[in-house]
C-alpha positions, 0 to 999 in steps of 0.5 A, a space after each residue: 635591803 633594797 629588796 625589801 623597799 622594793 617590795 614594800 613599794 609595790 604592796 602600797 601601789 596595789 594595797 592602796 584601796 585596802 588602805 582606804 577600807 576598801 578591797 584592794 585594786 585590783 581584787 586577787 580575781 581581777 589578776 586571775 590569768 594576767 599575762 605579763 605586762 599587766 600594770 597598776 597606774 596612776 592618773 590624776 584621782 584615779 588608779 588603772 589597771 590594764 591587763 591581757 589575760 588568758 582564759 580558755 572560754 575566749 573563743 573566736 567569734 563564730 564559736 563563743 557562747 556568749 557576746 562577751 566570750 568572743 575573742 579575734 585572739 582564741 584564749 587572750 581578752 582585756 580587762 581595764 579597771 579604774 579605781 577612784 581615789 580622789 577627794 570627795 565626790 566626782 561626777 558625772 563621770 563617763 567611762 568609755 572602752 574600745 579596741 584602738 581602731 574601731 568606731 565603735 565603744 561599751 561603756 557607762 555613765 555614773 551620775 556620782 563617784 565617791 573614794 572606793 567606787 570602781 568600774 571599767 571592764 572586768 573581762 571580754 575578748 580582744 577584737 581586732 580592728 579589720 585588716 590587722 596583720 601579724 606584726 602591726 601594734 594593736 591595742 584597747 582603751 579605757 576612756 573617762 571623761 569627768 568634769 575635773 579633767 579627762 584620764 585613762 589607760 591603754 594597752 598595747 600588744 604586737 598581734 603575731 601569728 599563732 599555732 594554725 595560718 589563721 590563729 593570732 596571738 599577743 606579744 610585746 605588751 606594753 601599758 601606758 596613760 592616755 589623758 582621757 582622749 585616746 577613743 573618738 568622742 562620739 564612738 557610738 556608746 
């Protein structure tokens, strides 16, 4: 019986938005190719999901087809996702993502956001800040800062040494929540 509690439990954490009308968090599509260590958290009216995924589009930068498909690790992107679950409405609300260690971020502001509405980043590859070695933690950061408080999520992973000298890869991940402050204030949106 324990087995079925546990089970039930996780289908409420990640059935939560179906509950509410809207499809649930995250989509079956947004957990295509998650590597393990992908995680469903909650943090104040917000859900977050993080996750590495593998795709094979991801290539290095000099090779990829598009902005969004360069990976400094072949194969491996981030996908950070947020689902708002509060009460009324909130706004505006500023949503920021970057690899930990850049100057540089992506994001989006939402004058207004109501229970079901989403964001964050979908998919796109892992870039690695300059100077990072096999064995040093990195990691990528959603960020949102609201007029009721400040939330997000982190990802972590080991970057080890790949097949090839010069092909990285990803171990040891680990996801936790950030209160909202983990990327510069002014990372150049």
């Amino acid at each position: 019986m324990p087995m079925i509690t546990g089970i039930q439990a996780m289908t409420t954490a990640l059935g939560v938005a179906g509950a509410l009308g809207a499809p649930p968090f995250p989509r079956a599509a947004d957990r295509v190719g998650a590597l393990p260590g992908a995680r469903v958290l909650a943090a104040g009216p917000f859900l977050f999901y993080a996750a590495l995924y593998a795709d094979p589009r991801l290539r290095p930068p000099a090779t990829a087809i598009a902005a969004w498909l360069a990976s400094d690790v072949p194969g491996v992107g981030a996908r950070l996702l947020w689902f708002y679950r509060g009460r009324g409405t909130l706004g505006p609300v500023v949503e920021r993502y970057a690899s930990l260690g850049t100057t540089g971020c992506v994001g989006a502001t939402y004058p207004v956001v109501r229970l079901g509405d989403r964001g964050g980043r979908p998919s796109g590859g892992l870039i690695v800040p300059v100077g990072a070695r096999p064995g040093r933690r990195v990691g990528f950061a959603l960020d949102l800062a609201t007029p009721r408080g400040n939330w997000g999520v982190v990802i972590r992973y080991t970057l080890r040494a790949g097949a090839g000298a010069s092909t990285p890869t990803v171990g040891a991940i680990s996801v936790a929540a950030s209160g909202g402050h983990t990327l510069p204030v002014r990372c150049n949106l």
